[in-house]
N, C-alpha and C positions, 0 to 999 in steps of 0.2 A: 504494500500500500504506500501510498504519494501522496505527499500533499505539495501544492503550488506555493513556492516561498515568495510569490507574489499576491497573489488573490486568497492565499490559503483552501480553495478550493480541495476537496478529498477528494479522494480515489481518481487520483488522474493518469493519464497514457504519459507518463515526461516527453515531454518534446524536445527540450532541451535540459542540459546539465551546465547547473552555471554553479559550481559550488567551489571552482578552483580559485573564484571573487574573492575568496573567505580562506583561500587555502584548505578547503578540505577534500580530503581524499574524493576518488571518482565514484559516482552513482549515490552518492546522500544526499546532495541537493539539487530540486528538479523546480522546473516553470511548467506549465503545463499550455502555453501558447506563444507563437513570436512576437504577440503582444505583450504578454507577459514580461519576456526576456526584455524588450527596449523597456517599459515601465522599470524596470528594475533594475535594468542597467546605467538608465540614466540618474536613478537615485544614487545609484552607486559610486557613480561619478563624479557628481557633485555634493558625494555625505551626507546627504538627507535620508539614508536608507531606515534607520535605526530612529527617526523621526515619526514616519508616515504608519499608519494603523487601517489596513484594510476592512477596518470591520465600518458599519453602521455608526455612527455618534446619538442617536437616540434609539430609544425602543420601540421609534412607531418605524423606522425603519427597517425594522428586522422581520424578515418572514417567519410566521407562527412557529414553524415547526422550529427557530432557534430561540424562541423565549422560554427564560426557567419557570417552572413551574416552581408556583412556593404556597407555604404551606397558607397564604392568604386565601389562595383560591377554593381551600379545603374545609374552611369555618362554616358552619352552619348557623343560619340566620335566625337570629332565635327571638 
């Protein structure tokens, strides 16, 4: 299994191997598009890599199936 050290998308095909950026050994770090790879390569370049956060910034942006379930949603209205 892969994840995209770009989009962190799971389970991807690697398309490319850019992990030699970081110095690390071959086949551990994979992009999963040639989009991917320039997005990332170009942070790379100019050290904003370690800045940028693929994810969502609010909760309403997040699709259902990535919001945690807490134990809010379980209280019974009484």
């Amino acid at each position: 299994m892969s994840i995209c050290s770009n989009c962190y998308k799971s389970h991807i095909h690697a398309k490319h191997d850019v992990g030699h950026w970081w110095n690390n050994p071959p086949d551990h770090v994979f992009v999963c598009s040639d989009r991917c790879k320039d997005e990332l390569e170009k942070r790379v370049q100019d050290g904003t890599w370690m800045e940028w956060q693929g994810f969502p910034k609010s909760e309403q942006e997040l699709p259902e199936e990535v919001r945690a379930v807490t134990d809010k949603q379980f209280t019974a209205n009484l």
